[in-house]
C-alpha positions as CSV (number, residue, x, y, z in Angstrom):
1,X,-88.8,-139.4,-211.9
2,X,-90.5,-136.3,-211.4
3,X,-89.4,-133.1,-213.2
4,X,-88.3,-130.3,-211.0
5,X,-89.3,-127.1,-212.0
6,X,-87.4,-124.2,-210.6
7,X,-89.2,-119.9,-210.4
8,X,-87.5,-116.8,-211.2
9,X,-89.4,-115.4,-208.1
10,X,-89.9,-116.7,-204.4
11,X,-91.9,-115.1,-201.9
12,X,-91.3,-116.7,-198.8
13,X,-94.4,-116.3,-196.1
14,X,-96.1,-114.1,-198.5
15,X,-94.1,-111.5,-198.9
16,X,-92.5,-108.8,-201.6
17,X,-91.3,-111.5,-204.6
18,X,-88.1,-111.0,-204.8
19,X,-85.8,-112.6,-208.1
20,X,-83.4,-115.0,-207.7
21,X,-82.1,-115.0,-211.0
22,X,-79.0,-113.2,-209.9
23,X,-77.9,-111.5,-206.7
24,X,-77.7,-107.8,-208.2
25,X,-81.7,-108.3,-209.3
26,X,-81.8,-109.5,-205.8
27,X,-80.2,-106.4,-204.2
28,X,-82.3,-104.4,-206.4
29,X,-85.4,-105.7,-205.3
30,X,-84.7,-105.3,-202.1
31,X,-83.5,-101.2,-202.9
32,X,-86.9,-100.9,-204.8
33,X,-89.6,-102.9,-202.7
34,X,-87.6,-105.3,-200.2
35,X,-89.1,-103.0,-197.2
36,X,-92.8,-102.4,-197.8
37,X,-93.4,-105.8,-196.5
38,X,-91.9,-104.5,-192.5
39,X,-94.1,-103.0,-189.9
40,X,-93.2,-99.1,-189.9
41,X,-90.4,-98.2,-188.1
42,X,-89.5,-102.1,-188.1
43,X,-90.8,-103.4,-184.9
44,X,-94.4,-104.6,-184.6
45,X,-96.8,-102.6,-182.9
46,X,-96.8,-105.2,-179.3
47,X,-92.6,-104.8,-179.4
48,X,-93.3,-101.2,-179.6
49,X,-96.0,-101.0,-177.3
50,X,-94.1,-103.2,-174.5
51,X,-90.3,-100.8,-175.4
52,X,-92.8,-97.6,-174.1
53,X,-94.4,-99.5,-171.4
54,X,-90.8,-100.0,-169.8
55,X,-89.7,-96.6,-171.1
56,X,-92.6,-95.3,-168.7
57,X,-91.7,-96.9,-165.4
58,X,-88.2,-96.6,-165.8
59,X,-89.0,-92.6,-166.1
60,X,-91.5,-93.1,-163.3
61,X,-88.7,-94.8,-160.9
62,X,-85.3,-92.7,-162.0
63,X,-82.2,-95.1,-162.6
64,X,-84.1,-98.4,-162.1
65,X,-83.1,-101.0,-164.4
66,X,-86.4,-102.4,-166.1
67,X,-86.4,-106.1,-167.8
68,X,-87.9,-106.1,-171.2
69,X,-88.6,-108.6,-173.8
70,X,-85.2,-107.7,-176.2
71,X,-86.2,-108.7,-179.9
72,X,-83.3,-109.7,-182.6
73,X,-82.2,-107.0,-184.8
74,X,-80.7,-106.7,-188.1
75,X,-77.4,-106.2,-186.6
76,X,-75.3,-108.2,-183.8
77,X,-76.3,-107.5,-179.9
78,X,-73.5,-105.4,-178.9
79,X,-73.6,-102.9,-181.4
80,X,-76.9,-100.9,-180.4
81,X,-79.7,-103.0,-180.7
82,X,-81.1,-102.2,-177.2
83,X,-80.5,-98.5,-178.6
84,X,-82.6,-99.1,-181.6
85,X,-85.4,-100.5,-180.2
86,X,-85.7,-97.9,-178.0
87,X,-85.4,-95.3,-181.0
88,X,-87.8,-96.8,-183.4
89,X,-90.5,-97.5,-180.6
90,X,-90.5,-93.3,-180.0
91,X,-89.9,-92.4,-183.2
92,X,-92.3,-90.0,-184.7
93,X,-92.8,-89.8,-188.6
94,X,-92.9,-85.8,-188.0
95,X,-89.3,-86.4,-185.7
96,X,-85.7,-85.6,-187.1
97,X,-83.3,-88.4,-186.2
98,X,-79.6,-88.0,-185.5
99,X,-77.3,-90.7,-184.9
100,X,-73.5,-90.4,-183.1
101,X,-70.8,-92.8,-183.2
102,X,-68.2,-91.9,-180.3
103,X,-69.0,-88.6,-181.1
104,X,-69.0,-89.0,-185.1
105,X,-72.3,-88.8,-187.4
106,X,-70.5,-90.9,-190.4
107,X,-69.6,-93.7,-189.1
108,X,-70.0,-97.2,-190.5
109,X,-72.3,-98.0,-187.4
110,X,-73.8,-94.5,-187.2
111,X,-75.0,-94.4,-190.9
112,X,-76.5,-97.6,-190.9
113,X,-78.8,-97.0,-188.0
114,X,-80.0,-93.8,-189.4
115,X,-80.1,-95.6,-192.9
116,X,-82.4,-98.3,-191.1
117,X,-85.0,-95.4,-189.7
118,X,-84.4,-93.5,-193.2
119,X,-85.9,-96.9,-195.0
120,X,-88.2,-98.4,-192.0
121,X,-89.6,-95.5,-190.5
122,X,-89.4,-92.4,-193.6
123,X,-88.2,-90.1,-191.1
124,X,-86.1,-87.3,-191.7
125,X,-82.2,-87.6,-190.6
126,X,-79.9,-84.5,-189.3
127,X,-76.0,-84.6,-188.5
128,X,-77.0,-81.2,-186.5
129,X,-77.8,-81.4,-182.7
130,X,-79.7,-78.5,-182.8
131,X,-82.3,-79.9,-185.5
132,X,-82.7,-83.2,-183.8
133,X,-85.7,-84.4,-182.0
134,X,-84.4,-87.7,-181.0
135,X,-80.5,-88.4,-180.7
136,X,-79.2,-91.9,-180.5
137,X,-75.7,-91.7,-179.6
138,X,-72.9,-94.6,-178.8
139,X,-70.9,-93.8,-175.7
140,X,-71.4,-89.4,-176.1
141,X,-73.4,-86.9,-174.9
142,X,-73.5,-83.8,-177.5
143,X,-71.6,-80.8,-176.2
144,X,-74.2,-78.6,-177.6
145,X,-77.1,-78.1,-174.8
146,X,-80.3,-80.3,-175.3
147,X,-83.8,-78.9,-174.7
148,X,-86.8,-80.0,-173.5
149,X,-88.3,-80.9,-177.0
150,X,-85.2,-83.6,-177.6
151,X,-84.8,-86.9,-176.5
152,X,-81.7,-88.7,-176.0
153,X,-81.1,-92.8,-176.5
154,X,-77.9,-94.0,-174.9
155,X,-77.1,-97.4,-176.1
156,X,-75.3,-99.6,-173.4
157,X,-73.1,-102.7,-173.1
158,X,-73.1,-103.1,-169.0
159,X,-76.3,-102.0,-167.4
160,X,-74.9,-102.4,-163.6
161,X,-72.5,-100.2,-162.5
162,X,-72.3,-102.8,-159.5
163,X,-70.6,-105.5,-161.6
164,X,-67.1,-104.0,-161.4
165,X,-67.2,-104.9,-158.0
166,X,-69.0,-108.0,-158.0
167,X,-70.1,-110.4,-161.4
168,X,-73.4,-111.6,-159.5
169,X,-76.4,-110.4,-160.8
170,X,-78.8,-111.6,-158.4
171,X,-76.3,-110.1,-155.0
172,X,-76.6,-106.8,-157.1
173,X,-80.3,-106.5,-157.4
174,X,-80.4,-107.0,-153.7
175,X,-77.8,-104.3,-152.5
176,X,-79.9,-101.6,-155.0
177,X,-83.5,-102.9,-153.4
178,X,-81.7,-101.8,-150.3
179,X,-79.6,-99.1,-151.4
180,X,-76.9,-100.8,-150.1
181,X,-73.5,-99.6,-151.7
182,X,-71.0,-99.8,-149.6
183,X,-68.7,-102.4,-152.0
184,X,-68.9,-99.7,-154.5
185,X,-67.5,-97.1,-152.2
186,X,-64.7,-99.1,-151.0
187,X,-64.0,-99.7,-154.6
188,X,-63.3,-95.8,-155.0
189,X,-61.3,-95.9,-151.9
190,X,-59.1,-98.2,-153.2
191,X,-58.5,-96.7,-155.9
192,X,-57.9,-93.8,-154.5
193,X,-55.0,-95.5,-152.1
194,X,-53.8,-96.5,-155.3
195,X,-53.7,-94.0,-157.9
196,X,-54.0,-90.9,-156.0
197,X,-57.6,-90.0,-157.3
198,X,-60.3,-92.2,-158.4
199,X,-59.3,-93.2,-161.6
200,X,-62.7,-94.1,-163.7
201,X,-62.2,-93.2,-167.3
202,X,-65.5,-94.3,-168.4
203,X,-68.6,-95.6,-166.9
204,X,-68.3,-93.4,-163.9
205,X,-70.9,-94.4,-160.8
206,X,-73.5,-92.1,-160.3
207,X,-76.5,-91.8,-157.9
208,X,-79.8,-90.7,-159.6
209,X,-82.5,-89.3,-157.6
210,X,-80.4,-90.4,-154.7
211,X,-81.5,-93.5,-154.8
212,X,-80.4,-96.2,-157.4
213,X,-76.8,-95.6,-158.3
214,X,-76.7,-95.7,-162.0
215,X,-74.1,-96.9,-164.6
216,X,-74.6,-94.1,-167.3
217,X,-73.0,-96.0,-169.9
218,X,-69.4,-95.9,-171.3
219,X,-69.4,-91.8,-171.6
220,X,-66.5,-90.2,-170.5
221,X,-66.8,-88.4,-167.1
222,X,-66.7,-85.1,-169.1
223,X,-70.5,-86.0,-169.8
224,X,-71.9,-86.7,-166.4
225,X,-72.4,-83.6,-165.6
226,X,-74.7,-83.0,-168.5
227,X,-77.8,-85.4,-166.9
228,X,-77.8,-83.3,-163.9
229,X,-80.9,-81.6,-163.6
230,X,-80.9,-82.0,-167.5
231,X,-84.1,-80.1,-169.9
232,X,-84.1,-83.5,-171.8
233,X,-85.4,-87.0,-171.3
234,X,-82.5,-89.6,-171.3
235,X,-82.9,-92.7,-172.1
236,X,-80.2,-95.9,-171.8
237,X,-81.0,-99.2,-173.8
238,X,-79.2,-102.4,-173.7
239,X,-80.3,-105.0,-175.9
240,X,-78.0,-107.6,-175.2
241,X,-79.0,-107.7,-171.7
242,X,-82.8,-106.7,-172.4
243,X,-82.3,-103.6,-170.1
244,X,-84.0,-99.9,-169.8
245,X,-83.4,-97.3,-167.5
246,X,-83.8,-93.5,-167.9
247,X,-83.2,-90.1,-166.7
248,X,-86.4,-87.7,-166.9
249,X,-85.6,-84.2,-166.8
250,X,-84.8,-82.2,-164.1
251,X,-83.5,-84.9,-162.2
252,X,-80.3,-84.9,-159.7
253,X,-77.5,-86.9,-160.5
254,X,-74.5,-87.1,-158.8
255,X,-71.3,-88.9,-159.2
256,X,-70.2,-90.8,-156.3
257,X,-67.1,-88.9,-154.9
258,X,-65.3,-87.9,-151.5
259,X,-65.4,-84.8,-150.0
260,X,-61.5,-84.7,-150.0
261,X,-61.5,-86.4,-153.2
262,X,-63.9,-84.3,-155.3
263,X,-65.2,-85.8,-158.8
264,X,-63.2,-84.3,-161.7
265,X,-63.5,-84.6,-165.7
266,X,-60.8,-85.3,-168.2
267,X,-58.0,-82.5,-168.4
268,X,-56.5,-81.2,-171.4
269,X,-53.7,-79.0,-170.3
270,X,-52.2,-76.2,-172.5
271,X,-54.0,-78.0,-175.6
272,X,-56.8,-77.0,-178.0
273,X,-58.4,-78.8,-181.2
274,X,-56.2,-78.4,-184.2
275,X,-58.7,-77.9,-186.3
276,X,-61.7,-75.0,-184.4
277,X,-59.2,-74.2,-181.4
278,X,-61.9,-75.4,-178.7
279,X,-60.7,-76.1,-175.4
280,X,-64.0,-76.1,-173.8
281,X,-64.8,-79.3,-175.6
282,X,-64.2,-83.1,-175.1
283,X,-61.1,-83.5,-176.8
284,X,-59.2,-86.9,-178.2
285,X,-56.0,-87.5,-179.4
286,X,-55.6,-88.0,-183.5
287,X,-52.8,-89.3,-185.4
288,X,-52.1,-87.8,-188.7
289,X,-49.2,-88.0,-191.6
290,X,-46.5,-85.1,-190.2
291,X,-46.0,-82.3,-192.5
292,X,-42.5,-82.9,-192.8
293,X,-40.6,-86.1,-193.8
294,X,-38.8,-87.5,-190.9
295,X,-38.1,-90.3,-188.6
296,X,-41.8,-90.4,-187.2
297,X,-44.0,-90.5,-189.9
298,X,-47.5,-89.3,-188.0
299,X,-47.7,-86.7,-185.3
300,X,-50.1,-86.6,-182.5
301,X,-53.0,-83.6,-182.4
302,X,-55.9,-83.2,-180.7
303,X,-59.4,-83.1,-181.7
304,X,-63.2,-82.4,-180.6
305,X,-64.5,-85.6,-180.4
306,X,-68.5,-84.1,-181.7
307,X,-67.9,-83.6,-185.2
308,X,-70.3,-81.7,-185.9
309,X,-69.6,-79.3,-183.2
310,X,-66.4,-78.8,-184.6
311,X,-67.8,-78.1,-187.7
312,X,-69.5,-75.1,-186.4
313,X,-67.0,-74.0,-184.4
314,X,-64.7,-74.1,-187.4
315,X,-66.8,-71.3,-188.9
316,X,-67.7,-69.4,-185.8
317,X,-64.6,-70.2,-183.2
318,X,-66.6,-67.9,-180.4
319,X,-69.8,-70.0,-180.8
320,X,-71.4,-70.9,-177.3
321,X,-72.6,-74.4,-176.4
322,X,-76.0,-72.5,-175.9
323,X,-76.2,-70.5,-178.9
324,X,-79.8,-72.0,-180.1
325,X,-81.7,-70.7,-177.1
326,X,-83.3,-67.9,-175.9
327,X,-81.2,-67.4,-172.8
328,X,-78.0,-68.4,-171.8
329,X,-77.5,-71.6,-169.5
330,X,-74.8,-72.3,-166.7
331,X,-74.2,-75.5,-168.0
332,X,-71.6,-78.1,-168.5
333,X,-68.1,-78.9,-168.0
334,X,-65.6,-77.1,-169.0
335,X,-61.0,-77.7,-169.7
336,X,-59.7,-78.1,-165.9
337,X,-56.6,-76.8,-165.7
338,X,-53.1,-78.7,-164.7
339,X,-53.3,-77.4,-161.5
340,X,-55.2,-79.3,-159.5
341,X,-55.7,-78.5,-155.8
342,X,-54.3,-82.1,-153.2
343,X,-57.7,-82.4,-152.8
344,X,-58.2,-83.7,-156.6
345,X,-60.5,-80.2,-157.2
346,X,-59.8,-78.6,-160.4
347,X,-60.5,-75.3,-161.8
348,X,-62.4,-75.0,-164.9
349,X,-62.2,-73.0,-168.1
350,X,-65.0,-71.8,-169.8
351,X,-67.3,-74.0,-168.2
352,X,-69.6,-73.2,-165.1
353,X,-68.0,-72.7,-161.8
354,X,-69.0,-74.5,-159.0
């Protein structure tokens, strides 16, 4: 019989040896050296090269859904992969990287992606909006305004804002070749007979360029305004369903909404963040321990859902959205007010007035 011989080191294909003597010399291996055998910024360069390509004609044909070849990451589809591809095949080694989370920059999912194009890509990482040159961001658009130096990745599970009202893919495709979106409309109708007002927390239908009507991923509608005639180029990924479609700046887009029905964003009356007092700012609820001991034992607050906002606003409570630029901006949505007019318009606070 012949004697098996066993190695303290394997190098599969070639690569970094890494020991196998124990899994912490392992993990320390891969801590050290794992990495230097990856392609920088972890994609090859033809994954790369084909991400820009589609990043190109989906900002040469505004809201356009274009197919691309969607590589496995080292994370499940459905948690940004579409999103990281699309960040690591722009980033720059001179670029400053911010990652959001629902609005949060320390999230589990938030810090591993900027951990990833820490140790792939040796870029520098931010938790400030201001400093960042490419923002990937889960489901949030930063309340602070973005110039025309940033770039924003929007990672996204449904690509079609056509497949709340019908689950056929190839039917879809046909009604945006001809712009035809009448289902869509009698979608808001209905909901309209049934709720009172269209009743879209997330997700919300818009037209972009008005032509292709555009899901702009799960953001809450107190973002849509923000990629109207935006400074910055906006990109939405989906991995899972090997999608890219993008906003280029300056470009119109409109929520789908009645004229007696007009399109509104979250309200928040009477109530501020508990912790900076902003009530120009997306707002969500928290639960925390109450102060006193009673039957409940947590009380609900209110807080800005961009931490690091907050953070600033914390320090300086009167800080403007617009306090990094040169001039000030008319820009974004601000806290409508309960009182609603019967035709679903609201007045806002502190935002720009229609």
């Amino acid at each position: 019989m012949t004697e098996q011989t066993t190695t303290d080191d394997v190098s599969p294909g070639g690569g970094t040896p890494i020991a196998t003597d124990s899994v912490d010399a392992a993990l320390e291996s891969l801590d050290s050296d794992g990495l230097e055998g990856y392609n920088y910024a972890y994609l090859d360069e033809h994954t790369k090269r084909e991400v820009r390509r589609s990043i190109l004609k989906a900002v040469a044909i505004p809201g356009h859904q274009v197919p691309y070849a969607s590589r496995p990451m080292p994370l499940a589809r459905g948690w940004g992969t579409g999103g990281i591809q699309a960040s690591l095949s722009i980033l720059d080694p001179e670029d400053t990287f911010k990652v959001i989370d629902q609005g949060a920059d320390e999230s589990v999912n938030a810090a591993n992606i900027r951990r990833l194009a820490e140790n792939t890509a040796d870029v520098a990482t931010t938790t400030d909006t201001t400093e960042a040159d490419l923002i990937q961001s889960r489901h949030r658009i930063p309340e602070e305004v973005l110039t025309d130096e940033q770039r924003l990745v929007l990672q996204v599970p449904i690509t079609d804002a056509l497949r709340t009202v019908d689950p056929s893919d190839a039917a879809n495709r046909r009604r945006h070749a001809h712009k035809n979106y009448g289902k869509m409309w009698v979608h808001l109708y209905e909901n309209i007979v049934e709720y009172g007002e269209i009743k879209i927390a997330s997700r919300y239908p818009t037209m972009v360029a008005g032509r292709y009507l555009m899901d702009p991923s799960p953001i809450p509608r107190w973002d849509v305004p923000k990629l109207d005639h935006a400074d910055h180029l906006t990109v939405l990924a989906a991995g899972r369903e090997a999608r890219i479609y993008a906003v280029p700046p300056h470009t119109e887009v409109e929520p789908l909404a009645f004229e007696d029905r007009q399109f509104t964003v979250e309200r928040f009356p009477e109530q501020a963040c508990h912790a900076c007092g902003s009530t120009d700012t997306y707002l969500v609820e928290v639960s925390e321990e109450a102060t006193e001991d009673g039957d409940d034992a947590f009380e609900t607050r209110y807080a800005c859902n961009d931490s690091s906002f907050c953070e600033k606003r914390r320090e300086n409570p009167d800080l403007p959205k617009d306090h990094h630029l040169d001039e000030e901006v008319d820009w974004g949505p601000g806290t409508p007010d309960a009182g609603a007019d019967d035709a679903g318009a609201a007045t806002e606070q502190g935002g720009a007035e229609e």
